[in-house]
C-alpha positions as CSV (number, residue, x, y, z in Angstrom):
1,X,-78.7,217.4,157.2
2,X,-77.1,220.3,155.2
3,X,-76.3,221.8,158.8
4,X,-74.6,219.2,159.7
5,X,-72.3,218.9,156.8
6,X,-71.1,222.5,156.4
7,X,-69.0,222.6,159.9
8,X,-67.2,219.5,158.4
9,X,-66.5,220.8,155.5
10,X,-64.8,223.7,157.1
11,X,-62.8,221.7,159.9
12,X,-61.8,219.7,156.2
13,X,-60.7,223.5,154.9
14,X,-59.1,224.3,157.9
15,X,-56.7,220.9,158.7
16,X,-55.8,220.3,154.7
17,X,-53.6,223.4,154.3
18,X,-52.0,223.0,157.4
19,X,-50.8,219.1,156.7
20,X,-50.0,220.4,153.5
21,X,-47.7,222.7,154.8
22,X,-46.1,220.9,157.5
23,X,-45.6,218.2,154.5
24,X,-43.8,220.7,152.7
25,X,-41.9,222.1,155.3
26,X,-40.3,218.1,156.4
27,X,-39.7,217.2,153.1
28,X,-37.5,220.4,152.9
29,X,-35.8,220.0,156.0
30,X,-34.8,216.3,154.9
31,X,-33.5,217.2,151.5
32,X,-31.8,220.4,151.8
33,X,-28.1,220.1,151.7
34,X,-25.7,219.9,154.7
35,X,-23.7,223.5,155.8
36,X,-20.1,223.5,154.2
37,X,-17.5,222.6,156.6
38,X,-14.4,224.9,156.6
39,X,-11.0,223.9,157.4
40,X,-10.1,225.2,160.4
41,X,-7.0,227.8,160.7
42,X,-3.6,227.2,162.8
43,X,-3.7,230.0,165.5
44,X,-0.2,232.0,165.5
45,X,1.6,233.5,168.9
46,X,3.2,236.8,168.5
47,X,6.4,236.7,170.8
48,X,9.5,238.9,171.3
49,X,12.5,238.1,170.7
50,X,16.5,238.4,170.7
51,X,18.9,237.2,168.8
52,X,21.5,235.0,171.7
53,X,24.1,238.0,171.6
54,X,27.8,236.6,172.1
55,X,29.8,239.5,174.1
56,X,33.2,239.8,175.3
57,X,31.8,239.9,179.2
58,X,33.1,242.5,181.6
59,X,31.9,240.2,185.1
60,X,30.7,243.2,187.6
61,X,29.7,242.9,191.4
62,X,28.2,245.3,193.7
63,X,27.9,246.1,196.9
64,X,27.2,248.7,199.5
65,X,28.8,250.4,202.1
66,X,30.1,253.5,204.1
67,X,32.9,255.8,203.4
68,X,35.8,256.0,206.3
69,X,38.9,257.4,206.6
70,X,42.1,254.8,205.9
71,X,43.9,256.4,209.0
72,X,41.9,258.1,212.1
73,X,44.0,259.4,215.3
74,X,42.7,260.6,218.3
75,X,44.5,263.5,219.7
76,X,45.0,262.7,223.1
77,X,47.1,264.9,226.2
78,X,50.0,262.3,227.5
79,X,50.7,265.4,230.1
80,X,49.2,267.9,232.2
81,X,49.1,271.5,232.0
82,X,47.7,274.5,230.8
83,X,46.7,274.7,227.0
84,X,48.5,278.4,226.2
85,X,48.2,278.3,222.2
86,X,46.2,276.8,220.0
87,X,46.2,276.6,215.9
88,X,44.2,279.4,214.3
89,X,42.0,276.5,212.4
90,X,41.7,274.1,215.0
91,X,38.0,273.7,214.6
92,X,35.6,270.5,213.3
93,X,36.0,269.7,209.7
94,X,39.1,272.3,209.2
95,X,41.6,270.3,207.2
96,X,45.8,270.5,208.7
97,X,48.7,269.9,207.0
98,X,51.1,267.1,208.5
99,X,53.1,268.5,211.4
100,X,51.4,271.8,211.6
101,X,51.3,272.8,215.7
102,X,47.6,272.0,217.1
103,X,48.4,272.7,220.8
104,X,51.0,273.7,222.8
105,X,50.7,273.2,226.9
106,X,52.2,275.1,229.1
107,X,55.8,273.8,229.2
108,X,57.5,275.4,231.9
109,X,57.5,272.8,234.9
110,X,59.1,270.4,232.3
111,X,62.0,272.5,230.9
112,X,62.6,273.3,235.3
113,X,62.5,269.5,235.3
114,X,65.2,269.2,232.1
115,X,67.4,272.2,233.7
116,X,67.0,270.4,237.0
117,X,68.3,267.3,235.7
118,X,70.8,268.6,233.1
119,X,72.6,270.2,236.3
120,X,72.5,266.7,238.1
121,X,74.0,265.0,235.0
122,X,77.1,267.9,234.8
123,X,77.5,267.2,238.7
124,X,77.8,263.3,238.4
125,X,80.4,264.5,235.4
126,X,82.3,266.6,236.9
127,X,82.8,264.0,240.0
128,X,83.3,261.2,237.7
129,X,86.1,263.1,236.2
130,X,87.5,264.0,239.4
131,X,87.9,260.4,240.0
132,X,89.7,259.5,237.2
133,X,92.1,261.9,237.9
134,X,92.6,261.4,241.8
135,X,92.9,257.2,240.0
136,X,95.8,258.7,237.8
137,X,97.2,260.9,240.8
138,X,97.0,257.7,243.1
139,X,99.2,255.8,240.8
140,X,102.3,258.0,240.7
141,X,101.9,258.5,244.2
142,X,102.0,254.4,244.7
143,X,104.6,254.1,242.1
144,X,107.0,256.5,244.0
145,X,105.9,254.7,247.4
146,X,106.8,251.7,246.1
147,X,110.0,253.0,245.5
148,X,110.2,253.9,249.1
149,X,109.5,250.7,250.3
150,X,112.0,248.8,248.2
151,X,114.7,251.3,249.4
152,X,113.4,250.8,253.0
153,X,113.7,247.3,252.5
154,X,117.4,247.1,251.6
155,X,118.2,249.3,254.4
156,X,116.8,247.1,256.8
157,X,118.3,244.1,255.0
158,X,122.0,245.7,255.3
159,X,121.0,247.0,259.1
160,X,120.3,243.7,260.1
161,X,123.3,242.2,258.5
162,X,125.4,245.1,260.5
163,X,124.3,243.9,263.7
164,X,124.6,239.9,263.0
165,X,128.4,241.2,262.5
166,X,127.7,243.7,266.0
167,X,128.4,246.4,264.1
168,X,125.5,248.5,265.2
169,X,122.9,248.0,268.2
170,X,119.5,246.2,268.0
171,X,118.1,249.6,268.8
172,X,119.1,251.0,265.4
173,X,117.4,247.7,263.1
174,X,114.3,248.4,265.1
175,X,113.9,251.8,264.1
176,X,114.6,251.0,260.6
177,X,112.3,248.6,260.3
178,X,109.8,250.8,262.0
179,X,110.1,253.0,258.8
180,X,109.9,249.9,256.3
181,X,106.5,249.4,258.4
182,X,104.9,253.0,258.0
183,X,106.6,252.4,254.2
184,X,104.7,249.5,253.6
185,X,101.5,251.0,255.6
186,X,101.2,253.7,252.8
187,X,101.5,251.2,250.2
188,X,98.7,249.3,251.5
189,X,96.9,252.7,251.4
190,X,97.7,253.8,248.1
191,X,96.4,250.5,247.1
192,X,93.4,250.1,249.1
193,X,92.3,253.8,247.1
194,X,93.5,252.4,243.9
195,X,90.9,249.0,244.8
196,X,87.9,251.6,245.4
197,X,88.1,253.7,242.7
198,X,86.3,251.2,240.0
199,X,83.1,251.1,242.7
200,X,83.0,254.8,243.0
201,X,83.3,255.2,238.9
202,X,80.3,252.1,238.9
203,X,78.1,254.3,241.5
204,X,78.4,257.7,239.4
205,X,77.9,256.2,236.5
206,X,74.9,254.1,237.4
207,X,73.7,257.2,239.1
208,X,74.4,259.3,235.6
209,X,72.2,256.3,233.5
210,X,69.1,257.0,235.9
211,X,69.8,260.9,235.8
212,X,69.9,260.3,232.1
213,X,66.7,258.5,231.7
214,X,65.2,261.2,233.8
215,X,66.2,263.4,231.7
216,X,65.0,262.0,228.3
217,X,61.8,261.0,229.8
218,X,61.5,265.0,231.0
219,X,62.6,265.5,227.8
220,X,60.1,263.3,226.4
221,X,57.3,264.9,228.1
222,X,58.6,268.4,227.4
223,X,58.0,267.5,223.6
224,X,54.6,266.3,224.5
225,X,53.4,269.4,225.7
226,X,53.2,270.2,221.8
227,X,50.7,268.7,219.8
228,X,51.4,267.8,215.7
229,X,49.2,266.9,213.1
230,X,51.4,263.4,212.3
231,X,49.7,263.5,209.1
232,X,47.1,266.0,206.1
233,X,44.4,265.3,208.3
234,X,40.5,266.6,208.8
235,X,39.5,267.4,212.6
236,X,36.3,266.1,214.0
237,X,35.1,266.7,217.9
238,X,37.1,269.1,218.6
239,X,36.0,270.8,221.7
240,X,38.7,272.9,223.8
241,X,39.8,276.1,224.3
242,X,43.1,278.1,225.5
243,X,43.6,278.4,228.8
244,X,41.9,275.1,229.9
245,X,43.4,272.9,232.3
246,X,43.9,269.4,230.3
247,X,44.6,266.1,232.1
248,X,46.8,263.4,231.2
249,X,45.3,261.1,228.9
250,X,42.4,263.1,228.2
251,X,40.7,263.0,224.6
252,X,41.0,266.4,223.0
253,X,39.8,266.2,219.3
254,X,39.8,262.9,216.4
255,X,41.6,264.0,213.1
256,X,40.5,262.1,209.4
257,X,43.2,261.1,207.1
258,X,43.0,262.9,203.9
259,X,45.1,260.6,202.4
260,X,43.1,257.6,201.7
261,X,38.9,257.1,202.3
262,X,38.1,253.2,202.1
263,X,34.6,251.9,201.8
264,X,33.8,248.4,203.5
265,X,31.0,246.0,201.2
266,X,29.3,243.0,201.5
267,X,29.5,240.5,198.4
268,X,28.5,236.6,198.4
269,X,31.0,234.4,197.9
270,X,29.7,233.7,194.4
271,X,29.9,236.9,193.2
272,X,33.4,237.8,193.9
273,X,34.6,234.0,192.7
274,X,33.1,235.0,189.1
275,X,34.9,238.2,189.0
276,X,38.2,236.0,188.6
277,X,39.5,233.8,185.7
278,X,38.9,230.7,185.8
279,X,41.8,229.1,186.5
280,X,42.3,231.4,189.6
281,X,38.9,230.5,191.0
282,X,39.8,227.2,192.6
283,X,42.4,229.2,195.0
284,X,39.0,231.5,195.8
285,X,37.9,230.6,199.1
286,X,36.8,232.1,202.7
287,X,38.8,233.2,205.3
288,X,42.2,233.2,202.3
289,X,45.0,235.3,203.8
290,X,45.2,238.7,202.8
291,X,48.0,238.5,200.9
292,X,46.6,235.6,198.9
293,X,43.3,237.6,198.6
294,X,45.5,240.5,197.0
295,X,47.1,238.2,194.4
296,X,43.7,236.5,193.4
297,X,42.2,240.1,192.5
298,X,45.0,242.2,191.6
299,X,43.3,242.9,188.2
300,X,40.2,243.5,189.1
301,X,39.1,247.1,188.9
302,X,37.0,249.0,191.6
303,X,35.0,251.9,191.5
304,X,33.2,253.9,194.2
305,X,29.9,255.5,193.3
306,X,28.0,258.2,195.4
307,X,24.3,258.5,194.6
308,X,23.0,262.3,195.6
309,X,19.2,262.7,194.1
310,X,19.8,263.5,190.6
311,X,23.6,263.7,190.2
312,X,26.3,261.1,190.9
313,X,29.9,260.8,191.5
314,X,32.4,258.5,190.7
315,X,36.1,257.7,192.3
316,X,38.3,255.0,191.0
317,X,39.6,252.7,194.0
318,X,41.5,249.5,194.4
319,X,41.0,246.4,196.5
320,X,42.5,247.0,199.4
321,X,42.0,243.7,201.6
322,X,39.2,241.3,202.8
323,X,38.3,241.9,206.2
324,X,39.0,238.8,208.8
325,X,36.0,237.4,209.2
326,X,32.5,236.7,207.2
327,X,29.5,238.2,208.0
328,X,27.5,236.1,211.1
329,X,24.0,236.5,209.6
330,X,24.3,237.0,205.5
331,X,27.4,234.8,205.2
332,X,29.0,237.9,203.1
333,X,32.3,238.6,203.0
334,X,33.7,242.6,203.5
335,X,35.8,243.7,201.2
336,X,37.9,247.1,201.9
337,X,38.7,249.4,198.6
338,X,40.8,252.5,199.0
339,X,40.5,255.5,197.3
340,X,43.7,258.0,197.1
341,X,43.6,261.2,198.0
342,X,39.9,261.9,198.1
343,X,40.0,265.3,198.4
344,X,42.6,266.4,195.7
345,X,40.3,264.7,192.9
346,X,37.3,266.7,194.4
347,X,35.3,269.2,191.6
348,X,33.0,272.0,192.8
349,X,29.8,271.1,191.7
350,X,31.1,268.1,190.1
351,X,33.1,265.7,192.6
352,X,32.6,266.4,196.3
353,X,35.3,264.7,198.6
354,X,34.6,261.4,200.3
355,X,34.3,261.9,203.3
356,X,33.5,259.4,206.4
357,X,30.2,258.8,206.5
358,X,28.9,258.8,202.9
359,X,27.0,255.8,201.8
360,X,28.5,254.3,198.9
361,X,28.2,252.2,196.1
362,X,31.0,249.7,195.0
363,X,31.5,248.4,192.1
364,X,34.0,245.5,191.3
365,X,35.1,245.0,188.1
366,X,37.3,241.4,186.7
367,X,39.3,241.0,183.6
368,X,37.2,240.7,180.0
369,X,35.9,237.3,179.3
370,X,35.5,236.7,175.9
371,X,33.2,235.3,173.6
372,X,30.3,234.7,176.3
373,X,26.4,234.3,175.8
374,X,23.9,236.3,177.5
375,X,20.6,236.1,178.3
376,X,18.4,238.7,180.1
377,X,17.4,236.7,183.6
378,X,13.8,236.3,182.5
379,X,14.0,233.9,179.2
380,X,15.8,231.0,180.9
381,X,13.3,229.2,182.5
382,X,14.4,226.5,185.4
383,X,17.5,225.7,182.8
384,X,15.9,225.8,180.0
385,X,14.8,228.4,176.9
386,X,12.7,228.5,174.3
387,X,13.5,229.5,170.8
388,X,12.2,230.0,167.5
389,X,13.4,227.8,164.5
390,X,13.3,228.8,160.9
391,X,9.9,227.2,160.3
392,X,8.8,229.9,163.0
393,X,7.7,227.2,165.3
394,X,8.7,227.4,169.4
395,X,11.3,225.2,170.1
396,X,12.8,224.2,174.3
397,X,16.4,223.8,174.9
398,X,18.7,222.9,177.9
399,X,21.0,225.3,178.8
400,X,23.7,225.3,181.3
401,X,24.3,228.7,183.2
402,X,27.8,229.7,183.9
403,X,27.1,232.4,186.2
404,X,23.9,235.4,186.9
405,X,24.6,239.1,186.9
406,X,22.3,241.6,188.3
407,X,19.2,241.1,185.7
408,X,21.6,239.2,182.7
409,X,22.4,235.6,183.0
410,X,26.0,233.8,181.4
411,X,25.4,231.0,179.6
412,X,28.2,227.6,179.9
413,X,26.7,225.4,177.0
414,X,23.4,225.0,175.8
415,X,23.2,228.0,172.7
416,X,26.6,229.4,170.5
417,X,24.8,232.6,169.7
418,X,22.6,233.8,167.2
419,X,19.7,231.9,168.3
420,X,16.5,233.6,168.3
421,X,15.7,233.2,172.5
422,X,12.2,234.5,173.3
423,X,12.0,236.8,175.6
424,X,8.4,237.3,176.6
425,X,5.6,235.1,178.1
426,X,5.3,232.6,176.0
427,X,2.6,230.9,178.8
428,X,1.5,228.3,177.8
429,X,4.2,227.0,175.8
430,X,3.4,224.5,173.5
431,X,6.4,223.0,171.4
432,X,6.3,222.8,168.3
433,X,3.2,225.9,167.9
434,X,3.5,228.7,165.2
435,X,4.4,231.5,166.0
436,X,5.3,235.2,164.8
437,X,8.0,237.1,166.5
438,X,9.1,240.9,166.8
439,X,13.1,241.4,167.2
440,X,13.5,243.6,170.3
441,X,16.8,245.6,169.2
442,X,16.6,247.9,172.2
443,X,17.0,245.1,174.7
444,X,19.8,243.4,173.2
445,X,21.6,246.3,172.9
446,X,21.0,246.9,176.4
447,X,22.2,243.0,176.9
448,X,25.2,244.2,175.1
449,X,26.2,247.3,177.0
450,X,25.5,245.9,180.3
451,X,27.8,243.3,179.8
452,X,30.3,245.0,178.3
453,X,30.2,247.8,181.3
454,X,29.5,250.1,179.1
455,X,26.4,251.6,180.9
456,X,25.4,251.6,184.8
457,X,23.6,248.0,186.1
């Protein structure tokens, strides 16, 4: 009996404690007091940004393109011959003054040709004025034979009245009318030179005109046997030597102006249109005379820029012209700017001249437009910004944009200025979300100079 009571009593000892504890531990759990709740904290964006800066805006374009001479002329041999002297510099990039002798060819069978003609012309001269006085010698002679024949004809007038009265024989009137005849014959003769004369005079001189233009075309071609610079030039291909045998029309070296280099660029339409004030921008359109293109951007500056590793140079230019048609493929148009005498404002070490071939930066330059807000490129989003208001909350705006300029943008409407425009990611935007912001001073003052010109794009 007493065994079988003990191992109850234990199971007893075992399973009291244990309800007892897991008693204790629910009636904890359901009156122990909730967690505290704690108010949850508005997360804050930190942002950069700019105050909208307002700048009197220099508009800028630029383009690309390469250096070449303003005037190029190809020396070419209009006759043949024998080169027999030569300039002492003629040689590839040598630079000549205007009318310096290049070449002189062998002019000898041209100044036989001139003497040959020059003795032809004296000749037809000399005959013509032979003429005019056999003409004057002609006319006293028929004057005084004229004479003649009137007294010839009275005497045969009063012989034939002598023998109507049968004063004198027939015989007699016949002879003296044979002399009125041979009177009258040498008359006719005097006068038939007299008629003749004007053809002759019309033959020599139509034969001294072509003698003439013989001559001043051997002329001519004596003159061409020497070869000018017709201008300050720089010579290019030059390949000859004294004592060759040149052709006529053969090429014998290309000369450079050295008075004006222009650079051709391509600019959209768009870009030269906002160079111009506004009121000239409606009469800003393709294929424009030149003229017209001249008047439209007569103030607007140009500068040529040549980028060489780590140095540049600089040459101020002017619009020239726009060339006559648009480019097929981009739809650009090329627009010529000159620069004047290249190689006087060259500096060793400093400013080398441009010269054909160099590849060139231009940059275009219209009247100040004042009072304009900018924006860098990469705060206006699809026409719109964000800003910061006072409460330091992000804000969206519509803006209108005027015009873009390599990595700035114009603003039409939209912000006066002043507004603090972010300027960094502010995905994802949330209107109306606090935020903190951090003024970045360097890039508005980069804004500022940019759009003022005073620093490089």
């Amino acid at each position: 009996m007493r065994q079988l009571l003990y191992p109850k009593i234990r199971i007893v000892l075992i399973i009291l404690p244990v309800a007892a504890a897991v008693a204790v531990v629910a009636y904890l759990v359901m009156h122990r007091p909730g967690p505290e709740k704690e108010t949850e904290a508005e997360s804050v964006r930190v942002l950069r940004v700019i105050e909208a800066p307002v700048a009197d805006l220099v508009p800028r374009a630029t383009g690309y393109g390469v250096a070449e001479p303003g005037q190029v002329w190809e020396a070419v041999a209009e006759v043949k011959g024998t080169v027999v002297e030569m300039h002492p510099q003629l040689d590839s990039g040598e630079i000549i003054e205007a009318e310096s002798i290049l070449v002189k060819i062998d002019p000898t069978e041209y100044e036989l040709t001139v003497a040959r003609l020059e003795a032809g012309i004296e000749e037809i001269r000399a005959k013509i004025s032979e003429l005019n006085q056999e003409e004057k010698n002609t006319k006293r002679l028929l004057a005084i034979e004229r004479r003649s024949l009137n007294l010839a004809r009275k005497s045969l007038e009063r012989q034939r009245a002598a023998m109507e009265r049968e004063a004198i024989a027939p015989d007699q009137v016949d002879r003296e009318e044979r002399n009125f005849l041979q009177q009258q014959q040498k008359v006719r003769q005097l006068e038939n030179t007299l008629s003749l004369i004007p053809a002759k005079r019309k033959s020599l001189k139509a034969s001294l005109a072509v003698n003439q233009a013989k001559l001043d075309q051997a002329e001519t071609d004596l003159a061409k046997t020497t070869i000018r610079a017709p201008f300050d030039c720089r010579l290019s291909n030059v390949n000859l030597e004294t004592g060759q045998f040149v052709r006529a029309g053969q090429s014998l070296f290309k000369a450079h102006g050295t008075a004006v280099t222009e650079v051709e660029a391509r600019f959209r339409t768009e870009q030269l249109r906002n160079l111009l004030d506004t009121d000239k921008r409606s009469r800003f359109q393709p294929g424009m005379r030149t003229d017209t293109f001249r008047q439209l951007f007569q103030n607007v500056g140009a500068v040529v820029r040549l980028q060489n590793g780590n140095w540049s140079a600089d040459w101020n230019a002017r619009v020239d012209r726009v060339r006559e048609t648009m480019d097929a493929k981009t739809r650009e148009m090329r627009v010529v700017a000159a620069v004047d005498r290249p190689y006087e404002k060259a500096q060793p070490g400093v400013r080398p001249p441009l010269t054909a071939g160099m590849f060139c930066e231009l940059t275009l330059s219209g009247p100040i437009q004042p009072k304009k807000v900018v924006l860098p490129r990469t705060a206006v989003h699809q026409g719109t910004v964000f800003t910061v208001d006072h409460q330091q909350r992000l804000r969206k705006k519509q803006v209108t944009v005027d015009f873009v300029q390599s990595d700035f943008v114009v603003l039409k409407s939209g912000l006066s200025g002043g507004e603090k425009v972010v300027v960094s990611d502010p995905s994802p935007a949330i209107t109306g979300m606090k935020v903190s912001t951090t003024a970045d001073e360097s890039l508005r003052e980069h804004l500022l100079n940019i759009s003022q010109a005073k620093e490089a794009h």
